[in-house]
DRENPA-331346 format. One record per residue (C-alpha): x, y, z. Coordinates in steps of 0.2 Angstrom, whole numbers, plus 5000, padded with zeros to 4 digits. Layout:
N
<r><xx>X</xx><yy>Y</yy><zz>Z</zz></r>
...
! end
This chain:
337
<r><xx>5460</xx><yy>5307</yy><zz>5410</zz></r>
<r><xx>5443</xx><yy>5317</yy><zz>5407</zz></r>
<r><xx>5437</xx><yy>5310</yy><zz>5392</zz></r>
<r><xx>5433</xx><yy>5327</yy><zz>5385</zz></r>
<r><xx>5450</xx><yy>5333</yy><zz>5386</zz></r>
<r><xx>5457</xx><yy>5316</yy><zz>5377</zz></r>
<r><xx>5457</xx><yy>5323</yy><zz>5359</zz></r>
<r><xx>5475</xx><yy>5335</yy><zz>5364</zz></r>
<r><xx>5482</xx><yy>5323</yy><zz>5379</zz></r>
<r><xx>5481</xx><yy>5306</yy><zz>5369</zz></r>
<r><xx>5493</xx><yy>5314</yy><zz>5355</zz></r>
<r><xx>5507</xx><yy>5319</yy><zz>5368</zz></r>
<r><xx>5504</xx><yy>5302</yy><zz>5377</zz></r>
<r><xx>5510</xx><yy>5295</yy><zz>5361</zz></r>
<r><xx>5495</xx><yy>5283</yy><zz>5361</zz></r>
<r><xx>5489</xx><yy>5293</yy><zz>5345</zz></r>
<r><xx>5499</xx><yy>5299</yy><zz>5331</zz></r>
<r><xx>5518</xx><yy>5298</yy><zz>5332</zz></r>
<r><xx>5528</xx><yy>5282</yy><zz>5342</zz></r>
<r><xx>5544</xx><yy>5282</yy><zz>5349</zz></r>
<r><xx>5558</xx><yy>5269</yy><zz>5343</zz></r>
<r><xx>5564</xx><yy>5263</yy><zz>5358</zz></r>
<r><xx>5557</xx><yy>5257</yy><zz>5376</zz></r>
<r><xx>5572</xx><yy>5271</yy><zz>5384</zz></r>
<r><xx>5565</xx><yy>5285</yy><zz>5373</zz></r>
<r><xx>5549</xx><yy>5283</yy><zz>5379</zz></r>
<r><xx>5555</xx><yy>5283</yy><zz>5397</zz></r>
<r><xx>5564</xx><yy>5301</yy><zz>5392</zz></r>
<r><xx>5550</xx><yy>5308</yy><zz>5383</zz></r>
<r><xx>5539</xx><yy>5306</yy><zz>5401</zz></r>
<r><xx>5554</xx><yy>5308</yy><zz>5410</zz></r>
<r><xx>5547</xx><yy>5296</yy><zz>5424</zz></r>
<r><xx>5536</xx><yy>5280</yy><zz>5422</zz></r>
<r><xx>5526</xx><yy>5273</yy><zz>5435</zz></r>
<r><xx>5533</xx><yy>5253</yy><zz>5435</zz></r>
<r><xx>5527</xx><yy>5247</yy><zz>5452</zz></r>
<r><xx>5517</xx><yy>5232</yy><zz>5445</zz></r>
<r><xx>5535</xx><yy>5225</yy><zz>5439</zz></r>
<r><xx>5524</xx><yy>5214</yy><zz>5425</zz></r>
<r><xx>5511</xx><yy>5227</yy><zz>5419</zz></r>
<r><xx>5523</xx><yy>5242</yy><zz>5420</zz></r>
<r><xx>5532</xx><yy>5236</yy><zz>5401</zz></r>
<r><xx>5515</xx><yy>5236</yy><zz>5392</zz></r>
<r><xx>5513</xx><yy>5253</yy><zz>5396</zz></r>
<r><xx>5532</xx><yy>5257</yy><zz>5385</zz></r>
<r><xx>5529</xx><yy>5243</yy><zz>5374</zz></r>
<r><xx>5513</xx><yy>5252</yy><zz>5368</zz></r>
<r><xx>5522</xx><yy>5267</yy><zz>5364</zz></r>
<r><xx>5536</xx><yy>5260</yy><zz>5355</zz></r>
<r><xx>5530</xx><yy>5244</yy><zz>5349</zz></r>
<r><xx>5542</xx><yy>5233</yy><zz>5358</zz></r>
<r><xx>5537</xx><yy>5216</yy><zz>5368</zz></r>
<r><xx>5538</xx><yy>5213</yy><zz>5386</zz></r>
<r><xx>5556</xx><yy>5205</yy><zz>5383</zz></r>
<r><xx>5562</xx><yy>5220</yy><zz>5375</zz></r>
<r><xx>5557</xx><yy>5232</yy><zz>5385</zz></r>
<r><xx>5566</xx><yy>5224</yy><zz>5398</zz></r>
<r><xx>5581</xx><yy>5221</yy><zz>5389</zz></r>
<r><xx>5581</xx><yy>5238</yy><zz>5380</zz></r>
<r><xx>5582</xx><yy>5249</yy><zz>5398</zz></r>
<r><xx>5595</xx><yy>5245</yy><zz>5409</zz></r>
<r><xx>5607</xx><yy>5245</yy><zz>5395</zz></r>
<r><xx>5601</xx><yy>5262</yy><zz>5389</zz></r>
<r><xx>5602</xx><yy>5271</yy><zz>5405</zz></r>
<r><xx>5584</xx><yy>5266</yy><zz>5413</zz></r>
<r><xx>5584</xx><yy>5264</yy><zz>5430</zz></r>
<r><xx>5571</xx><yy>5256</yy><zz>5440</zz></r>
<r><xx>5570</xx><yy>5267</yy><zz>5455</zz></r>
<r><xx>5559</xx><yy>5277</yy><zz>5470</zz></r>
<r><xx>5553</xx><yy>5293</yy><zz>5464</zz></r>
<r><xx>5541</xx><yy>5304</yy><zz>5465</zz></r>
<r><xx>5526</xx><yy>5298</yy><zz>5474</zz></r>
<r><xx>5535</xx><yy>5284</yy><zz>5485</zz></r>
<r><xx>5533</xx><yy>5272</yy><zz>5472</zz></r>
<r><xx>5542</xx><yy>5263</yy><zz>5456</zz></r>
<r><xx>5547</xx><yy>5271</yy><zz>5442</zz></r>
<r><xx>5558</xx><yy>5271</yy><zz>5428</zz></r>
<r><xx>5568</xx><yy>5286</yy><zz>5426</zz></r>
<r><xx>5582</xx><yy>5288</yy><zz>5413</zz></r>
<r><xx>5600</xx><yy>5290</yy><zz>5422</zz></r>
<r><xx>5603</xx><yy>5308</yy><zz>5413</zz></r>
<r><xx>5586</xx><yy>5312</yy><zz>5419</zz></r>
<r><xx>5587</xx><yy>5306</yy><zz>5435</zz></r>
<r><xx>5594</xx><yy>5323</yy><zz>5444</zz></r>
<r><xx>5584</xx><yy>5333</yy><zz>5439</zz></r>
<r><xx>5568</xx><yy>5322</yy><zz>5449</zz></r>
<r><xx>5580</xx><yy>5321</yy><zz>5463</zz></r>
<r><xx>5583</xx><yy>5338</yy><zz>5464</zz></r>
<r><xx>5565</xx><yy>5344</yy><zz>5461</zz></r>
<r><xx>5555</xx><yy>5332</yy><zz>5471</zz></r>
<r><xx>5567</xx><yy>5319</yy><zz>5482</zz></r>
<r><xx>5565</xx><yy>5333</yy><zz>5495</zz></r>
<r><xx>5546</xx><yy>5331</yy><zz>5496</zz></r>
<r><xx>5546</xx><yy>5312</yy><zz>5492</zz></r>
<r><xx>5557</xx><yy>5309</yy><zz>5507</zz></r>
<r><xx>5546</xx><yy>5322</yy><zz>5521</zz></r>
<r><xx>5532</xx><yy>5310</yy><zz>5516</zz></r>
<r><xx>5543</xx><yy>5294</yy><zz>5517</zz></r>
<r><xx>5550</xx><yy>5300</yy><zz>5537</zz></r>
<r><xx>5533</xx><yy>5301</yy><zz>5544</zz></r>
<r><xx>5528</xx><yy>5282</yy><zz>5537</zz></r>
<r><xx>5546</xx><yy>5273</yy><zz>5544</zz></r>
<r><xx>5544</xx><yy>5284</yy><zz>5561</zz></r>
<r><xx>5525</xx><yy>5276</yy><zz>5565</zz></r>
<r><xx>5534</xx><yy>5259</yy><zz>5558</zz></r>
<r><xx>5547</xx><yy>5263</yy><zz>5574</zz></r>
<r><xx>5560</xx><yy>5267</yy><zz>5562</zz></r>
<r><xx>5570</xx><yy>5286</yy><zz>5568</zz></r>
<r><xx>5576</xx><yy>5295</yy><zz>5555</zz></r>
<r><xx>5595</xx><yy>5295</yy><zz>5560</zz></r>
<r><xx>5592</xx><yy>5277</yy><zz>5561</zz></r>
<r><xx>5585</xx><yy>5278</yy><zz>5544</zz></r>
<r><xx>5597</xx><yy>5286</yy><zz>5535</zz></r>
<r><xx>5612</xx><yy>5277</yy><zz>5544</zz></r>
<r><xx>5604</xx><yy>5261</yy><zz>5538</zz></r>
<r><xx>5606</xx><yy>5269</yy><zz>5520</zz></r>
<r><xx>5623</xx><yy>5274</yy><zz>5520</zz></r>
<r><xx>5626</xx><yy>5255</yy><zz>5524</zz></r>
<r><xx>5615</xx><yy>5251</yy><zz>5508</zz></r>
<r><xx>5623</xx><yy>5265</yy><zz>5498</zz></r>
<r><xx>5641</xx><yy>5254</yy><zz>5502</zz></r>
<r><xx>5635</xx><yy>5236</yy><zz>5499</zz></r>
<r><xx>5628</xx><yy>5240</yy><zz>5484</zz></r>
<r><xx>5644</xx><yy>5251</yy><zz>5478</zz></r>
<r><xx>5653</xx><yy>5233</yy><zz>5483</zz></r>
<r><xx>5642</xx><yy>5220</yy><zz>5474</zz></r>
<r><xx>5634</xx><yy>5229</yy><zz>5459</zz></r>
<r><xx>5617</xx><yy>5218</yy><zz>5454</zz></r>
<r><xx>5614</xx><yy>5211</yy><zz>5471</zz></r>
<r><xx>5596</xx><yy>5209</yy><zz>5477</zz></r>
<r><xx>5588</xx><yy>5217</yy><zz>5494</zz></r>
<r><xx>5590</xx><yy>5197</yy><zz>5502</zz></r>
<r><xx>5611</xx><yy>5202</yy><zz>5501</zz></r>
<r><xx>5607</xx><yy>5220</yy><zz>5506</zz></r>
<r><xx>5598</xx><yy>5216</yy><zz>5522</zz></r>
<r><xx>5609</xx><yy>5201</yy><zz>5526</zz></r>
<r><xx>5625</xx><yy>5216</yy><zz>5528</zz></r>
<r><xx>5616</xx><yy>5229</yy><zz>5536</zz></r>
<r><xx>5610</xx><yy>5216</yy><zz>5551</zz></r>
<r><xx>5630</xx><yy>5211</yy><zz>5551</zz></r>
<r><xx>5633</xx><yy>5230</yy><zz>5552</zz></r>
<r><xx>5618</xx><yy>5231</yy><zz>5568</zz></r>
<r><xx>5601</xx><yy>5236</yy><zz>5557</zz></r>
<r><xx>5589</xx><yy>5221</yy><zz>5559</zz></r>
<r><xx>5579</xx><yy>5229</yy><zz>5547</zz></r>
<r><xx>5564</xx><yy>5218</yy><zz>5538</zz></r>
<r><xx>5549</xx><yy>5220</yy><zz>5528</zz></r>
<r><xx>5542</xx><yy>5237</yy><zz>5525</zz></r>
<r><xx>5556</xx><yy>5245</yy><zz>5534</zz></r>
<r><xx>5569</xx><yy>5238</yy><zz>5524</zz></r>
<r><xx>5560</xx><yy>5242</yy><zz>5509</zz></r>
<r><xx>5561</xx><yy>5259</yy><zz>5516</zz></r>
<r><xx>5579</xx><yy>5260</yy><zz>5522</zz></r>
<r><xx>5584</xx><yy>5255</yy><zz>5505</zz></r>
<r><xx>5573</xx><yy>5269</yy><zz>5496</zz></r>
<r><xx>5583</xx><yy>5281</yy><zz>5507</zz></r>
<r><xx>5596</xx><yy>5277</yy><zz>5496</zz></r>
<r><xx>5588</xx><yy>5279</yy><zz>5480</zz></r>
<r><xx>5580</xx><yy>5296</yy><zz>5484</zz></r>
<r><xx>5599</xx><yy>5301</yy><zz>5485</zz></r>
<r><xx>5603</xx><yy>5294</yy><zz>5468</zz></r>
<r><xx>5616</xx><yy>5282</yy><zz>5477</zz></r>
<r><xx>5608</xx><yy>5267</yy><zz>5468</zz></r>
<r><xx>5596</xx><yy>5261</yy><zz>5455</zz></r>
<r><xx>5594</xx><yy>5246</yy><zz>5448</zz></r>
<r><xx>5582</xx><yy>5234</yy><zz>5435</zz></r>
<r><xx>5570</xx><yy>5223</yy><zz>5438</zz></r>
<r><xx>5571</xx><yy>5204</yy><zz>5429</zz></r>
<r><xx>5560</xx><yy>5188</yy><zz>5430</zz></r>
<r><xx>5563</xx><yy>5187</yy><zz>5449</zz></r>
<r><xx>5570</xx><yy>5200</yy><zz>5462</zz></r>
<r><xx>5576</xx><yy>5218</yy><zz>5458</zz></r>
<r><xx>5596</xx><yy>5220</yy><zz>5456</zz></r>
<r><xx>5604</xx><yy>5237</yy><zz>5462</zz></r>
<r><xx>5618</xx><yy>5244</yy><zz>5455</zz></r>
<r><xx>5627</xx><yy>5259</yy><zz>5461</zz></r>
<r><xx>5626</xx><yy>5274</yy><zz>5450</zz></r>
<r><xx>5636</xx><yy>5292</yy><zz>5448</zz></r>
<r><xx>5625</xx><yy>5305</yy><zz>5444</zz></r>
<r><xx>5636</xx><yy>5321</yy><zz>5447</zz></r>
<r><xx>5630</xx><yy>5338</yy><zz>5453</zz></r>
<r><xx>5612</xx><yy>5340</yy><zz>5455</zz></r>
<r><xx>5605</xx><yy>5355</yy><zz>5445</zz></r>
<r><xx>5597</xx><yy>5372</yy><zz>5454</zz></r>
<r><xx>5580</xx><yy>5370</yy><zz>5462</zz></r>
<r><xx>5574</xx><yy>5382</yy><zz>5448</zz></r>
<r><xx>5580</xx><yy>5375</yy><zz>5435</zz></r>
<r><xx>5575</xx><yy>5357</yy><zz>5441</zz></r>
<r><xx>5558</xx><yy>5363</yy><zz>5444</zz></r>
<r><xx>5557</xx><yy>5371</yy><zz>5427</zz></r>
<r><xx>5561</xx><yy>5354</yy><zz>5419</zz></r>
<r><xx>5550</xx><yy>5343</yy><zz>5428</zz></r>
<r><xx>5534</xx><yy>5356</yy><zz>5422</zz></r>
<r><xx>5541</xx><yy>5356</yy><zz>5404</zz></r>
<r><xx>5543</xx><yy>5336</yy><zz>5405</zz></r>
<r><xx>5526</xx><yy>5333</yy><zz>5412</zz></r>
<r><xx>5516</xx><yy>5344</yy><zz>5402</zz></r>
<r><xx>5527</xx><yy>5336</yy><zz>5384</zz></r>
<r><xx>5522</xx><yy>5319</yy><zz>5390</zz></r>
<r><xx>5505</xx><yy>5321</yy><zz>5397</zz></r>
<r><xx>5499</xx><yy>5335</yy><zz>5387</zz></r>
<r><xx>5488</xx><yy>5351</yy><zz>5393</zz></r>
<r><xx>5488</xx><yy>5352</yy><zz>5413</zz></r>
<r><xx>5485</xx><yy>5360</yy><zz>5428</zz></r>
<r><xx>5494</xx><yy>5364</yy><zz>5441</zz></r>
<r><xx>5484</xx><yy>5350</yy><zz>5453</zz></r>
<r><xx>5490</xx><yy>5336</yy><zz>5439</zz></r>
<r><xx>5507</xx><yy>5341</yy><zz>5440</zz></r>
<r><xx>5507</xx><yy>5343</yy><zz>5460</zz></r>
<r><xx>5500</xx><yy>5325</yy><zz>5462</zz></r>
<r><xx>5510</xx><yy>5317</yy><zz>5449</zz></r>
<r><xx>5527</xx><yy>5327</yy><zz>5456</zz></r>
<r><xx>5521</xx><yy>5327</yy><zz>5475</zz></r>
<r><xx>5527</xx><yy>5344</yy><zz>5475</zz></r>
<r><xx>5513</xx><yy>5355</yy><zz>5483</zz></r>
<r><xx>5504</xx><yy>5366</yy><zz>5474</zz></r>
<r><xx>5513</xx><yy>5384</yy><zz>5474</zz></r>
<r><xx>5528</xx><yy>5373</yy><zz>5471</zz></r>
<r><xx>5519</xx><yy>5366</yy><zz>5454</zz></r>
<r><xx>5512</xx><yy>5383</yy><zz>5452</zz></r>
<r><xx>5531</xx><yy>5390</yy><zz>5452</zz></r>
<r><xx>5537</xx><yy>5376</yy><zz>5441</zz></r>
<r><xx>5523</xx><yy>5381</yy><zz>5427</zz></r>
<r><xx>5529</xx><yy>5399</yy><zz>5429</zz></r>
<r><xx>5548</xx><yy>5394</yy><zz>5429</zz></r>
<r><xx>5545</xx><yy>5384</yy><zz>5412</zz></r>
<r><xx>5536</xx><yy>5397</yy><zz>5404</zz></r>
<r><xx>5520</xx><yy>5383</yy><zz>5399</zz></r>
<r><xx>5506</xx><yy>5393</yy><zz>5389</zz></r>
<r><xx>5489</xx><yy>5395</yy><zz>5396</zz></r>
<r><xx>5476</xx><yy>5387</yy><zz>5385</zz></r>
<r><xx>5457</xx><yy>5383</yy><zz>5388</zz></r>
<r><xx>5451</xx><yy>5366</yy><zz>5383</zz></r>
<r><xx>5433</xx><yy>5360</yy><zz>5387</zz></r>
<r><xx>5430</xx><yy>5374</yy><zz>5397</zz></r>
<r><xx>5446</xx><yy>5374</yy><zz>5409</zz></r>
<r><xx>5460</xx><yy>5382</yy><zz>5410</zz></r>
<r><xx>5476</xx><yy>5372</yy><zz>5406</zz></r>
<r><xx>5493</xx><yy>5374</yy><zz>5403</zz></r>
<r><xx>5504</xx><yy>5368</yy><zz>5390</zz></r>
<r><xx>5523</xx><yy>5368</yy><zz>5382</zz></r>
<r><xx>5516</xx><yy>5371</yy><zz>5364</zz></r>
<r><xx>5499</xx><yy>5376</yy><zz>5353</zz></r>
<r><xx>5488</xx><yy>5361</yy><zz>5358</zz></r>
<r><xx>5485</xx><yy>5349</yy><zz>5342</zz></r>
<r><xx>5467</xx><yy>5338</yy><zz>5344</zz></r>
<r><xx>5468</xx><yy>5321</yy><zz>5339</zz></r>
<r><xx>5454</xx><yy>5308</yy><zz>5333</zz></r>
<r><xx>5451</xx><yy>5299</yy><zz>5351</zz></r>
<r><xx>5451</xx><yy>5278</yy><zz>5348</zz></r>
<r><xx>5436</xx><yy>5268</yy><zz>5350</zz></r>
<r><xx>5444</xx><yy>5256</yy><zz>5363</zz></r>
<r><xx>5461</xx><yy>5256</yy><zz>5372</zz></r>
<r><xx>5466</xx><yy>5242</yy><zz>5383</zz></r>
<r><xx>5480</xx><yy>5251</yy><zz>5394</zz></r>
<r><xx>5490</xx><yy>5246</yy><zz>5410</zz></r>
<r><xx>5484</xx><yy>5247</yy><zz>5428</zz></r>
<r><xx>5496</xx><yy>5262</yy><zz>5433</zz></r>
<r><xx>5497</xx><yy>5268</yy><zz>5413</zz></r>
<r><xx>5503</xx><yy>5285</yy><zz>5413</zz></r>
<r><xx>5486</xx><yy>5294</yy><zz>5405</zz></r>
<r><xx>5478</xx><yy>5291</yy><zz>5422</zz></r>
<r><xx>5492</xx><yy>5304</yy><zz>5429</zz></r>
<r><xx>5478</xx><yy>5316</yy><zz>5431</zz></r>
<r><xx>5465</xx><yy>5304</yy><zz>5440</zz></r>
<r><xx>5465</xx><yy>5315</yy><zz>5457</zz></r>
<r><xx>5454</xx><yy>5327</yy><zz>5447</zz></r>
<r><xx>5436</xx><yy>5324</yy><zz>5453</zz></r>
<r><xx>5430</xx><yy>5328</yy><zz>5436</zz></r>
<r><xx>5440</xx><yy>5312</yy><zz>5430</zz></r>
<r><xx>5428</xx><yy>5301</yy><zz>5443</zz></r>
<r><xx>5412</xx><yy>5309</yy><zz>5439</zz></r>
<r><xx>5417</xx><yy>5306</yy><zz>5420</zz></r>
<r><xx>5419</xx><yy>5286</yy><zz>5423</zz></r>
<r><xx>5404</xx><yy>5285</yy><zz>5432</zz></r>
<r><xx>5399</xx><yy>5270</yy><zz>5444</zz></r>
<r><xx>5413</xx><yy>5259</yy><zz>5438</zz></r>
<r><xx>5429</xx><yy>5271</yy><zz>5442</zz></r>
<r><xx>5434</xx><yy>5263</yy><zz>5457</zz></r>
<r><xx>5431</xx><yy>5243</yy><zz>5449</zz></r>
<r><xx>5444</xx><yy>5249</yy><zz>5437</zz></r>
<r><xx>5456</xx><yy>5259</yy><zz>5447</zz></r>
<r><xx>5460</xx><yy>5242</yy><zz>5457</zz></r>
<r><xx>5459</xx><yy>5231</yy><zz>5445</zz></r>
<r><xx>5474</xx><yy>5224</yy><zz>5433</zz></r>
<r><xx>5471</xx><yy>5234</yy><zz>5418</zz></r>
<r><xx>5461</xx><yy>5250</yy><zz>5414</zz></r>
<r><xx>5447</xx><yy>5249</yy><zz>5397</zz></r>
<r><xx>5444</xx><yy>5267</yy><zz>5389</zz></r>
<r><xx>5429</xx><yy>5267</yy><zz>5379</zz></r>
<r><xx>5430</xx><yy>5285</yy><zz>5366</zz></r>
<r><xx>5444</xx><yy>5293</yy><zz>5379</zz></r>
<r><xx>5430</xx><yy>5287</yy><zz>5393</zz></r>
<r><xx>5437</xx><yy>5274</yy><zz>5408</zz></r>
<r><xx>5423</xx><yy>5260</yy><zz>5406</zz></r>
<r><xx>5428</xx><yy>5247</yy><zz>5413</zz></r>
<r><xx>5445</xx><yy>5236</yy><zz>5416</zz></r>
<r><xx>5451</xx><yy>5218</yy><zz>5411</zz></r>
<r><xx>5464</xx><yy>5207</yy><zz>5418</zz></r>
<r><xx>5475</xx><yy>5192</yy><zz>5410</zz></r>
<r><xx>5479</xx><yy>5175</yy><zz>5413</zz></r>
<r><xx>5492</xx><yy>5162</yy><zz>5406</zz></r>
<r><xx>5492</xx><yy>5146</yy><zz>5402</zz></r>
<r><xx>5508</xx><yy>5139</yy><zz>5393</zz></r>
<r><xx>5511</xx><yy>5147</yy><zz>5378</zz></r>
<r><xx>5490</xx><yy>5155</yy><zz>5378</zz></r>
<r><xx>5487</xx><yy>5171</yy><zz>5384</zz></r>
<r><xx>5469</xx><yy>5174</yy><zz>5389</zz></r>
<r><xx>5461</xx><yy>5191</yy><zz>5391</zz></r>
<r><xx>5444</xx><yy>5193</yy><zz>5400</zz></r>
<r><xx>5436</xx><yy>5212</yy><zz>5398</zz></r>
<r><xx>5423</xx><yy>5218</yy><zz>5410</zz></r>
<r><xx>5416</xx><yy>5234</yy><zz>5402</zz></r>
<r><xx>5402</xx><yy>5247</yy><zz>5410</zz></r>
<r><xx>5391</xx><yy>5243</yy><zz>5395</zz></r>
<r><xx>5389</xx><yy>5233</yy><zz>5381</zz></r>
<r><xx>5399</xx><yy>5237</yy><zz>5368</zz></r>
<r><xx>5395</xx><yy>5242</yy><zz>5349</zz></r>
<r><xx>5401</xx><yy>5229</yy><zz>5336</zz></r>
<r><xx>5412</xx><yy>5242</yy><zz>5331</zz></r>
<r><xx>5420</xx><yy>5244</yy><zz>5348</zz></r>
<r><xx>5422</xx><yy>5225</yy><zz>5349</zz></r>
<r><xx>5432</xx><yy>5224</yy><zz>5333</zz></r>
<r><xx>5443</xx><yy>5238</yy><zz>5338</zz></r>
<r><xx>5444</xx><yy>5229</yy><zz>5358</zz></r>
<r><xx>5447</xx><yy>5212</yy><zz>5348</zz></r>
<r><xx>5464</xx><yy>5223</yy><zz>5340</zz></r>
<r><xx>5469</xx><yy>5227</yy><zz>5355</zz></r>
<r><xx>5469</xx><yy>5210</yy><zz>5364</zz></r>
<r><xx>5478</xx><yy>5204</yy><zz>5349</zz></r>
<r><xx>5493</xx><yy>5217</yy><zz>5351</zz></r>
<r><xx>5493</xx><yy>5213</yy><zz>5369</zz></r>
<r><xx>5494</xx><yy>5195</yy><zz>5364</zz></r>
<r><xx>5509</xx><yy>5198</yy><zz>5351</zz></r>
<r><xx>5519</xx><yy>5210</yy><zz>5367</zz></r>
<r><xx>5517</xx><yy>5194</yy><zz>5380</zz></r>
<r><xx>5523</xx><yy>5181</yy><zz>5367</zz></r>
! end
């Protein structure tokens, strides 16, 4: 996120203003979350709808979130009633660049998707079962499959929408899942531009192609399909679902590794704007915004019932900024307990 284009995207990334109640409706409201890192992915709902690690856990499979490949061949949680319309608009383009990967691996496709039919049944005929069950039937059906390429086999499946599942203090569980017909291209496309730009505020087309892994002229269609606005904001042109509202920017946020307000960090702009420290915080556990700014990162560590946060900022910080980062820890703190 550039910082000066913070003050209209903070507002729709609910981290300003208006929270949602539950962890489901702030799944809906993005209409996919990035939850790869299985133990940072809930701060990033639990921020938006003040809930705790535990209950945003227990408040998604049972609404209807999924835990499932999408996307950009990673994690995500994606609402069951919402799921269709990602498949339909970008399973296409998730599984071209999934094909390439298992066929350097040694993996064929036939073989691949055969492998994932055989998933697609053993799940359907042991709902919550773990990848350890999956991979001990498909070797008994004649697909030794391991590692990377099982991972793989099994997000065949998912790309389908044959299976979804949750993820709990352990491994993930897989459940099968009906999702009924898939909607048009066009109108798939027209809601995954409408979802991205409500939940991540003004963007361009580049923002919605990385997050979507749709190409380009796709995104461009899907902006055109949803009938977004154009607007100009700090001297770019954006689009948007409404009139663009500013907000007042926070003096710190303390936000997940994979949080969904770095969805547009493939701008160049967005490095230049974070300066010598961007790449520090990009790998790190958790991402520090200074005034809308990326300035730095922080990581946690637990120790029976203490949780211990150490900050690494670019710069010192105002005493201002260290009461406001001495709030944030303390939220943090109140989500783990």
């Amino acid at each position: 996120m550039r910082s000066d284009l913070a003050p209209w995207r903070l507002g729709p990334q609910l981290l300003v203003g208006s929270t949602l109640d539950t962890p489901a409706e702030v799944v809906r409201h993005f209409g996919a979350v990035q939850s790869q890192e299985h133990l940072w992915a809930p701060w990033a709902v639990g921020l938006r709808c003040g809930a705790t690690f535990e209950q945003v856990l227990d408040g998604l499979w049972p609404a209807g979130v999924v835990r499932t490949h999408a996307l950009r061949t990673t994690w995500h949680y994606v609402h069951t009633d919402d799921l269709p319309h990602v498949i339909a608009a970008t399973a296409d383009r998730v599984m071209g660049q999934l094909v390439p990967h298992v066929r350097r691996a040694g993996l064929a496709e036939d073989r691949l998707l055969a492998a994932s039919e055989v998933v697609t049944q053993v799940v359907r005929e042991n709902p919550g079962c773990t990848r350890t069950l999956i991979a001990e039937r498909l070797a008994e059906a004649g697909y030794e499959e391991k590692g990377d390429r099982l991972a793989h086999v099994v997000m065949a499946a998912e790309l389908r929408g044959d299976i979804g599942g949750e993820r709990r203090p352990g491994q993930h569980e897989y459940h099968p899942l009906e999702l009924g017909p898939l909607p048009s291209t066009d109108d798939a496309l027209a809601w995954i531009a409408r979802t991205y730009a409500r939940g991540h505020g003004p963007v361009t087309a580049h923002d919605l192609a990385w997050w979507s892994s749709l190409t380009v002229r796709q995104a461009r269609r899907a902006i055109e399909l949803a009938e977004l606005r154009p607007v100009t904001l700090a001297g770019q042109e954006l689009w948007s679902l409404g009139e663009p509202e500013a907000v007042e920017v926070p003096p710190v946020l303390l936000l997940a590794n994979f949080d969904e307000v770095i969805s547009h960090v493939r701008d160049a702009a967005v490095k230049a704007d974070a300066g010598h420290g961007y790449d520090a915080a990009m790998f790190a556990t958790g991402l520090l915004f200074l005034h809308g700014r990326l300035q730095g990162h922080w990581r946690r560590s637990v120790k029976g019932d203490e949780v211990d946060v150490e900050v690494s900022a670019d710069r010192p910080l105002t005493r201002s900024e260290q009461r406001h980062l001495d709030a944030q820890v303390e939220r943090y703190r109140a989500f783990s307990s």
